[in-house]
C-alpha positions as CSV (number, residue, x, y, z in Angstrom):
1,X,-26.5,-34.9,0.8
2,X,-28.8,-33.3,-2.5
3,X,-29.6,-30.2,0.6
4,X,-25.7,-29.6,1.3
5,X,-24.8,-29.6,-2.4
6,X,-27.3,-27.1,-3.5
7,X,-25.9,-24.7,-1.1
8,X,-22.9,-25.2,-1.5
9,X,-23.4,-24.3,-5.3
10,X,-25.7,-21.4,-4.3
11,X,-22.0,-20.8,-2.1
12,X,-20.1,-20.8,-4.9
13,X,-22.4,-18.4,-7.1
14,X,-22.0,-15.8,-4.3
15,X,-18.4,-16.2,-4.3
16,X,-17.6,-15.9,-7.7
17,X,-20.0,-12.7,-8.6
18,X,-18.3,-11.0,-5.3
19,X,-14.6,-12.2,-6.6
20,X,-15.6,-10.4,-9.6
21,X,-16.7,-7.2,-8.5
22,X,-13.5,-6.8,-6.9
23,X,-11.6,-7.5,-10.1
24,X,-13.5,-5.0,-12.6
25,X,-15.0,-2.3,-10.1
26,X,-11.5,-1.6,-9.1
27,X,-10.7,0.5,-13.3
28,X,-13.1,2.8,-12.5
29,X,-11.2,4.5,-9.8
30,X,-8.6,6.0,-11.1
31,X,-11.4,7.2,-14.3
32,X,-13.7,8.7,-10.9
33,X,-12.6,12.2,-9.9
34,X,-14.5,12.8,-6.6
35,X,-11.5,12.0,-4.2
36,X,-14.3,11.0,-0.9
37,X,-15.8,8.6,-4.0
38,X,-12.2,6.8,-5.0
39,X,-11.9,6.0,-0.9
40,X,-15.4,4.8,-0.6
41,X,-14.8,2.7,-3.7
42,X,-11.7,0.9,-2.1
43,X,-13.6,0.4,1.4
44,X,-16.1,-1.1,-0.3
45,X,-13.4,-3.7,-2.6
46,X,-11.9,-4.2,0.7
47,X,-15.2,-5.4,2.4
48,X,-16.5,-7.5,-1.0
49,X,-13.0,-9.3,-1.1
50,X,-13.8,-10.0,2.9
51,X,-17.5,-11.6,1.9
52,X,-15.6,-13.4,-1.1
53,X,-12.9,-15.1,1.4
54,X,-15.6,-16.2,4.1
55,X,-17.8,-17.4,1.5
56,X,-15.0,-19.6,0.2
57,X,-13.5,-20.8,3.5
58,X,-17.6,-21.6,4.4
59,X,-18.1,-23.0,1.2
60,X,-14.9,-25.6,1.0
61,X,-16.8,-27.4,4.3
62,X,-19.6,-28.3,1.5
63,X,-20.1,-30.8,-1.3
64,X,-20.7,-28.8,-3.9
65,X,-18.5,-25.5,-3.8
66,X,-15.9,-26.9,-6.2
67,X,-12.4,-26.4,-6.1
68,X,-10.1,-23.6,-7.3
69,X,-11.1,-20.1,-7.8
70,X,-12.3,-20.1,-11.6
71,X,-15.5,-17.6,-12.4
72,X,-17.7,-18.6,-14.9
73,X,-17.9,-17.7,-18.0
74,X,-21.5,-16.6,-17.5
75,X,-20.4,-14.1,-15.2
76,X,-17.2,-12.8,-16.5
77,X,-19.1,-11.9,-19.6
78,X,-21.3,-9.3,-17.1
79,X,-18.6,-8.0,-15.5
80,X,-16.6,-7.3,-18.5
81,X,-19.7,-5.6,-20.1
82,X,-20.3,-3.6,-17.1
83,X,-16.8,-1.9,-17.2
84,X,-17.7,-0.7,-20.9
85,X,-19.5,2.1,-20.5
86,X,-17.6,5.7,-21.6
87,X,-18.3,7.8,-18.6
88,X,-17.1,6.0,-14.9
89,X,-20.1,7.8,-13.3
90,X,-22.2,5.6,-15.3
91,X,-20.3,2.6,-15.4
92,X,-20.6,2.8,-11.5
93,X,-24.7,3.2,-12.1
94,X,-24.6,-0.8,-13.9
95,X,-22.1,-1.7,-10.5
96,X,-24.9,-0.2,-7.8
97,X,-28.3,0.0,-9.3
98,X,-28.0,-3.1,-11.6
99,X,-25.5,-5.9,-10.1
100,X,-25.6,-5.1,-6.8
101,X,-28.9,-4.4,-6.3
102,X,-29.1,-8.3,-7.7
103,X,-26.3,-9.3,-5.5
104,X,-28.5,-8.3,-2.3
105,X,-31.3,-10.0,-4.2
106,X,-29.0,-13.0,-4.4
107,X,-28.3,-13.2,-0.8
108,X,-31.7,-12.8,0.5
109,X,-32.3,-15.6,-1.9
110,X,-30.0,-17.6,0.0
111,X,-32.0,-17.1,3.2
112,X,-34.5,-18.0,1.9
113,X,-33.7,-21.6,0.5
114,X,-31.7,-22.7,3.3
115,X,-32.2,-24.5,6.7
116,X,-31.7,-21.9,10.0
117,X,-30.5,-24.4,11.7
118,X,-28.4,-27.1,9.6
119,X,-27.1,-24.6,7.6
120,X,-25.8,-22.1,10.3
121,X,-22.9,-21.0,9.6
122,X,-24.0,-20.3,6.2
123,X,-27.1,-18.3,7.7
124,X,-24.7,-16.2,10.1
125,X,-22.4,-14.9,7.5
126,X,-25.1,-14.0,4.8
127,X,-26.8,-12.2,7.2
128,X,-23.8,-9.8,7.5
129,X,-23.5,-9.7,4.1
130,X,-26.9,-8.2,3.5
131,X,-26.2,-5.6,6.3
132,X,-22.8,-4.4,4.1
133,X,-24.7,-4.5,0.7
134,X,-27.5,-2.3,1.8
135,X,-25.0,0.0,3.1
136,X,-22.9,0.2,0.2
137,X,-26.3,1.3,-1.7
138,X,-26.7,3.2,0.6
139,X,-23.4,5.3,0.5
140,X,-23.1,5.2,-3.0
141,X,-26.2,6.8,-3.4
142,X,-25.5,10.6,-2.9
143,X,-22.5,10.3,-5.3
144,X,-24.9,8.5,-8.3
145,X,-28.0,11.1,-7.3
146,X,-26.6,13.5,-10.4
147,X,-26.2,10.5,-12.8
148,X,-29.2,8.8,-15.1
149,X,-28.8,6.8,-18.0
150,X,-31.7,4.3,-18.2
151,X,-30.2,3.2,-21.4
152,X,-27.4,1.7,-19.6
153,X,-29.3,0.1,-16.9
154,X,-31.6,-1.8,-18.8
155,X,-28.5,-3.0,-21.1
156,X,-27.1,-4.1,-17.9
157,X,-30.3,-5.2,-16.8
158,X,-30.7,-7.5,-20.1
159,X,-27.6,-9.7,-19.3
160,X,-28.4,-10.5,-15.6
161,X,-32.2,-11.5,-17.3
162,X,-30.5,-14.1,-19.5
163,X,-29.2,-16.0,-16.3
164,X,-32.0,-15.3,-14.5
165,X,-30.4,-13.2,-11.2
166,X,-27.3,-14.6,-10.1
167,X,-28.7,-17.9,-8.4
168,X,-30.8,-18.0,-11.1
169,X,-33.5,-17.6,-8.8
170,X,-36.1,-16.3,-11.1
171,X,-37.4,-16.9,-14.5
172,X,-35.0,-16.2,-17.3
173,X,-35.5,-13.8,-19.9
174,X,-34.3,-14.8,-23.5
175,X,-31.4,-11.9,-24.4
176,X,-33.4,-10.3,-27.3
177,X,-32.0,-10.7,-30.8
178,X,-29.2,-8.5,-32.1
179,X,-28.4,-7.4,-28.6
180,X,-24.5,-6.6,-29.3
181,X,-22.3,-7.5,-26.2
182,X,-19.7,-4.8,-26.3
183,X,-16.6,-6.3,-24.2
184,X,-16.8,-8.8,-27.6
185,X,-15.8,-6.2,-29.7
186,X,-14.3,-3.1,-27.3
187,X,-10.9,-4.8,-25.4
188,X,-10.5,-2.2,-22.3
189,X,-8.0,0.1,-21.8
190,X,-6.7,2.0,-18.6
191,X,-6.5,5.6,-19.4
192,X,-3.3,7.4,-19.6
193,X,-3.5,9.7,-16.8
194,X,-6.4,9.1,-13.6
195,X,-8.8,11.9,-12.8
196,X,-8.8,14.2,-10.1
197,X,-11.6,16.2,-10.6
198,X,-11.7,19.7,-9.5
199,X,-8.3,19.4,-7.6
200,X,-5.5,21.2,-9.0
201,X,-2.8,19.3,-10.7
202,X,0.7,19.0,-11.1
203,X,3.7,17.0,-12.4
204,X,5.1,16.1,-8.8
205,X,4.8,17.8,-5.1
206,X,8.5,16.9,-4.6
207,X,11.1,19.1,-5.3
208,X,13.8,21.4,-4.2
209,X,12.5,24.9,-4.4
210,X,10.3,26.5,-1.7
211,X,9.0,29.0,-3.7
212,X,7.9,26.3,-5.9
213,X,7.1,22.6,-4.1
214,X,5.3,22.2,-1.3
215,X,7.4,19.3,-0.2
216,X,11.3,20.4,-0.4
217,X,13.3,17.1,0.0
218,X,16.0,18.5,1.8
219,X,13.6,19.8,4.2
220,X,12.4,16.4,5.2
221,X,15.7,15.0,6.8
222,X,17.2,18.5,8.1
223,X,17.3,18.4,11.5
224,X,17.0,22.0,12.0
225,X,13.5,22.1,9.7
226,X,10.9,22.9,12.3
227,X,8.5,20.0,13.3
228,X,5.4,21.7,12.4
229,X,6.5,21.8,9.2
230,X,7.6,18.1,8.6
231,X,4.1,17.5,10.2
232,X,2.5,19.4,7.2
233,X,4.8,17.7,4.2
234,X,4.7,14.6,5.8
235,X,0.3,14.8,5.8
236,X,0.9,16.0,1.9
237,X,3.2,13.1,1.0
238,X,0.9,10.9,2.8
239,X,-2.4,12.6,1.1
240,X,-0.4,11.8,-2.3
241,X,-0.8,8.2,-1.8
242,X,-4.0,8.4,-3.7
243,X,-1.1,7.6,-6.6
244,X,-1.0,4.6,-5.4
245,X,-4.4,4.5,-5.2
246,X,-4.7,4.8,-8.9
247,X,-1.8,2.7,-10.2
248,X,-2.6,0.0,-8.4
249,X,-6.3,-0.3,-8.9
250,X,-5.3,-1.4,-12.6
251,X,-3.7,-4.2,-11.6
252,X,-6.7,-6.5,-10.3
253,X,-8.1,-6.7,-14.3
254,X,-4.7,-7.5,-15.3
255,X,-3.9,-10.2,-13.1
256,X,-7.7,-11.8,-14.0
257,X,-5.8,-15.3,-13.8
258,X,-4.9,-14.9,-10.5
259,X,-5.4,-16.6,-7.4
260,X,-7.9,-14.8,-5.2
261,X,-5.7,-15.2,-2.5
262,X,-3.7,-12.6,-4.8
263,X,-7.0,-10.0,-5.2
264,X,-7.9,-10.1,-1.4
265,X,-4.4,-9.0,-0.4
266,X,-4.4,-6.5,-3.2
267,X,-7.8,-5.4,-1.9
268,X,-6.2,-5.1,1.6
269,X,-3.5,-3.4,0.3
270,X,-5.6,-0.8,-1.9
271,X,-8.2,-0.1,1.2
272,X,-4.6,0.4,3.5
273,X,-3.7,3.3,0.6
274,X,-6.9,5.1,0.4
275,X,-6.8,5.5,4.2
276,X,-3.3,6.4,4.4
277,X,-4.4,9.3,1.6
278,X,-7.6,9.8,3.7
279,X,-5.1,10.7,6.8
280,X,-3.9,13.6,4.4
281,X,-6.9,14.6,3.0
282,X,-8.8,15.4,7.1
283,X,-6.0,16.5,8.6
284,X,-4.7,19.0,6.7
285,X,-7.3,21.5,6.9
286,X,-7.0,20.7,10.7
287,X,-3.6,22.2,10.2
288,X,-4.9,25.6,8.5
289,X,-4.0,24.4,4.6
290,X,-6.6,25.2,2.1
291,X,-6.5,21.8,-0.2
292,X,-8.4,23.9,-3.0
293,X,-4.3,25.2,-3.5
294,X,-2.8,21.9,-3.2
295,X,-2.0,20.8,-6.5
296,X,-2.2,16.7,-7.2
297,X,0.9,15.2,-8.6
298,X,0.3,12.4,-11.5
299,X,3.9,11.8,-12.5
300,X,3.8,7.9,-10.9
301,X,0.6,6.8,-12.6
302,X,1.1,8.7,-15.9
303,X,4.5,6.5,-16.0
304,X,3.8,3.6,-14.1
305,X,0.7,2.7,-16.4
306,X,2.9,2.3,-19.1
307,X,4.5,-0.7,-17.8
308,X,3.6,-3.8,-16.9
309,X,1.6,-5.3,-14.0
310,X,4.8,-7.2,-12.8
311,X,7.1,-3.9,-13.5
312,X,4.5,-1.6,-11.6
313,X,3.8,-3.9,-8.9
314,X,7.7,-4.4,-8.5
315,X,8.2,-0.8,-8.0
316,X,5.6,-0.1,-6.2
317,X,6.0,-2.9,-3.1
318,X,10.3,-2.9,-4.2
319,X,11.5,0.4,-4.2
320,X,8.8,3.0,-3.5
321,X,7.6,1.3,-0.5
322,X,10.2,-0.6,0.9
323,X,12.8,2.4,-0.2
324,X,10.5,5.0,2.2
325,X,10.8,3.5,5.1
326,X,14.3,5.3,6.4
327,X,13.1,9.0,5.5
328,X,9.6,7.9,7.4
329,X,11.5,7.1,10.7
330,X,13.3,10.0,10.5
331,X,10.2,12.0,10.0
332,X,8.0,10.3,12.8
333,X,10.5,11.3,15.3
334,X,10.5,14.7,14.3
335,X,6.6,14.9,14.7
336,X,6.7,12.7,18.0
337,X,8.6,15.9,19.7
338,X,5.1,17.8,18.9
339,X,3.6,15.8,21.0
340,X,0.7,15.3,18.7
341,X,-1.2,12.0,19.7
342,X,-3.0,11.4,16.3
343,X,-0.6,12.4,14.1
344,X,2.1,10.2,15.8
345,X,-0.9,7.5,15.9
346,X,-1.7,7.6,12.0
347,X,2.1,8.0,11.1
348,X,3.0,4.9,13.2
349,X,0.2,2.6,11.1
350,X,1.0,4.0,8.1
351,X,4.9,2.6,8.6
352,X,3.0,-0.5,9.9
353,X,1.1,-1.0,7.1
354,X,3.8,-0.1,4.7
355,X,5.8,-3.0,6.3
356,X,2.8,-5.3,5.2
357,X,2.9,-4.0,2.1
358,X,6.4,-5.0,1.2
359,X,5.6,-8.9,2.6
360,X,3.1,-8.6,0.1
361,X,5.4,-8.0,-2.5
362,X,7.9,-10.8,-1.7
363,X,4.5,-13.3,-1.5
364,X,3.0,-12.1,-4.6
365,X,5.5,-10.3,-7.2
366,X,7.0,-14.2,-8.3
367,X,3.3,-15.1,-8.9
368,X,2.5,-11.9,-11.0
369,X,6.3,-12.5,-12.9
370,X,4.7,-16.0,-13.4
371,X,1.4,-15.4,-14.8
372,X,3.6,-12.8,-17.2
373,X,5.6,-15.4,-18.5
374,X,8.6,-13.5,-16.8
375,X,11.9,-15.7,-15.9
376,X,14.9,-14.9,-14.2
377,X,15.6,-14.0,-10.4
378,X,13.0,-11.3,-8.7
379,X,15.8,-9.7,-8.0
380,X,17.0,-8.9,-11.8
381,X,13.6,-8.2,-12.2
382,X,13.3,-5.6,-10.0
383,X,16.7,-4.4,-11.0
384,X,15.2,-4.2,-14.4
385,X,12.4,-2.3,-13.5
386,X,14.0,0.4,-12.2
387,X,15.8,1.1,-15.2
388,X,12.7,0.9,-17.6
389,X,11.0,3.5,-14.8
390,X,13.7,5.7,-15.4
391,X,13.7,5.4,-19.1
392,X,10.0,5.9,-18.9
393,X,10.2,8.6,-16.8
394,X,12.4,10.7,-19.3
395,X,9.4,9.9,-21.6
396,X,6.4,10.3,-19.9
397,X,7.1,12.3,-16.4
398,X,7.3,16.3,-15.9
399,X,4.5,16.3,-18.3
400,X,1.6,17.7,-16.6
401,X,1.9,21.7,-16.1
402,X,0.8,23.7,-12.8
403,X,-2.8,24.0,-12.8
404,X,-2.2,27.1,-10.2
405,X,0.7,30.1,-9.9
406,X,3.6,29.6,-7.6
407,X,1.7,33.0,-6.3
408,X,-1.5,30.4,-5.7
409,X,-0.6,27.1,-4.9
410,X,0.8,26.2,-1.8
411,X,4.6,26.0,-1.4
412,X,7.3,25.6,1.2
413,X,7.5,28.4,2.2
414,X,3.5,29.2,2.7
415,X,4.0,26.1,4.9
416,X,6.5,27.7,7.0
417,X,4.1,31.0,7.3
418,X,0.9,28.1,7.9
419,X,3.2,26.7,10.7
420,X,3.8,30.1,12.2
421,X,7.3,29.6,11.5
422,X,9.6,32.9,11.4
């Protein structure tokens, strides 16, 4: 059984450096302002939590995998490093031209050393694996094109050296003398407010005034608002998801305790909210609205980040999510009269997916209470959270001026004149 063991600890190596990359790859989003680059980054999370599950359900058929999802320390020490660097474009050249790269060189390893045959199912799945890791280098590529710092790579490059690769597949390198390990020294911090890069910005796109907000609440539920114009707040409420985006990408470092089972549902649920932003973000051009005069809000993270994991996550799977799903309904059958095939498509597994996301919250908010040492029911909890949101919110929210004129940015009313409405 010596063969089965050894690759079922090779098994566990790939499992644990992919569980990790989802964990600590996920802070850079909200720091990266390319919005195409935050989605990319959450497909890709979405796909290495995938490759970390497989490898796990494979690996439990071997002697050798282990039990529980504990990283080594080994490991954790790398990943933590690699989330150190100041500038998220650079942190994300350690992530794809350093670890990965090894990853890749990891799994071809594991071709290599095992049997085609007796080790199968093994083979099959690594084999995939490869395919999505040379794509992600691949698709990362064009956004790291602009971004060199040797410096960093070869720091990065010095800690995988001291193991040897991740399988420890070739000759180790003694870590040189006075090399300083920075996570040691430097605890991380999310930042206060996440980037949007060239977008314009604002406080919230909700509001009351149509000479000022481009979504006007009222709007939403009256039935005689024209349909083409719920169409066109409903893609800008849904393009403003990339909030959640942001404040929940935090939320994988700070559940590092966690059961995996935890990170590949928050994975599933990150990759759902990118895509439901992503439904925003093509088809409103589609729809004749110039997103250069859309402004981004950043009320929700700016607030949310300053509570806790179990507090945001509470809120965000509690009440923002579970509280939408009334106005939503109202709003799809609005858009359904349109007769608009792909807009009723994408609305309908957005409210799917939303569903899923509030199952999520029941199955994992008692866990993430847990591993915070909070007691009580979840439902005080939640309770309670609402109240320190709003208490927050007098604090922290309506903070973040118009980047653009109401004469600029896009408003209810230009949405009425978009929709060709008189």
């Amino acid at each position: 059984m010596a063969a089965v063991k050894e690759m079922g600890q090779l098994l566990r190596m790939l499992f644990e450096v992919e569980r990790e990359f989802v964990r600590t790859v996920t802070v850079l989003i909200p720091r990266v302002g390319n919005i195409e680059l935050k989605y990319l980054l959450c497909q890709h999370v979405w796909e290495s939590a995938g490759h970390a599950r497989f490898i796990r359900e494979r690996g439990r058929e071997l002697t050798g995998f282990g039990k529980g999802d504990a990283v080594r320390e080994s490991y954790r020490s790398i990943f933590e490093e690699a989330i150190r660097a100041e500038d998220p474009m650079v942190g994300l050249t350690g992530f794809y031209k350093v670890l990965k790269p090894a990853l890749l060189d990891a799994y071809r390893h594991y071709l290599e050393s095992t049997h085609h045959l007796a080790d199968w199912p093994s083979r099959k799945l690594v084999e995939e694996f490869i395919v999505d890791e040379e794509r992600h280098l691949r698709e990362m590529d064009p956004y790291l094109s602009q971004t060199n710092d040797r410096d960093w790579e070869q720091h990065l490059s010095i800690t995988l050296d001291g193991l040897g690769g991740w399988l420890g597949e070739r000759k180790r390198k003694a870590i040189p003398e006075g090399f300083k390990w920075i996570w040691e020294e430097l605890p991380y911090r999310h930042p206060d407010t996440c980037n949007r890069g060239e977008y314009p910005v604002c406080s919230s796109v909700f509001g009351h005034d149509p000479e000022s907000d481009p979504i006007v609440r009222e709007w939403l539920e009256d039935p005689n608002t024209d349909a083409r114009v719920v169409r066109l707040m409903v893609f800008i409420w849904l393009m403003m998801e990339l909030d959640a985006v942001d404040y929940l990408s935090p939320i994988f470092y700070d559940t590092t305790d966690a059961l995996f089972d935890l990170h590949y549902d928050l994975a599933r649920h990150l990759w759902d909210e990118s895509r439901h932003s992503a439904f925003g973000h093509r088809q409103l051009p589609k729809l004749k609205v110039d997103l250069g005069t859309l402004e981004h809000s950043l009320d929700l993270y700016n607030i949310l980040i300053q509570m806790s994991p179990p507090e945001r996550y509470a809120m965000m799977t509690m009440e923002f999510e579970a509280g939408s799903f009334a106005t939503k309904a109202h709003v799809m059958d609005r858009v359904r009269e349109l007769s608009d095939f792909e807009a009723d498509t994408l609305l309908a597994f957005d409210r799917n997916d939303e569903q899923q996301h509030v199952r999520f919250g029941h199955r994992w908010l008692p866990e993430i209470m847990r591993l915070f040492g909070e007691e009580g029911s979840v439902e005080a909890f939640v309770e309670s959270s609402r109240k320190r949101f709003k208490a927050l919110e007098k604090e922290f929210g309506g903070k973040t001026p118009h980047s653009l004129s109401p004469e600029v940015r896009l408003t209810g009313n230009k949405l009425r004149a978009i929709a060709e409405v008189a």
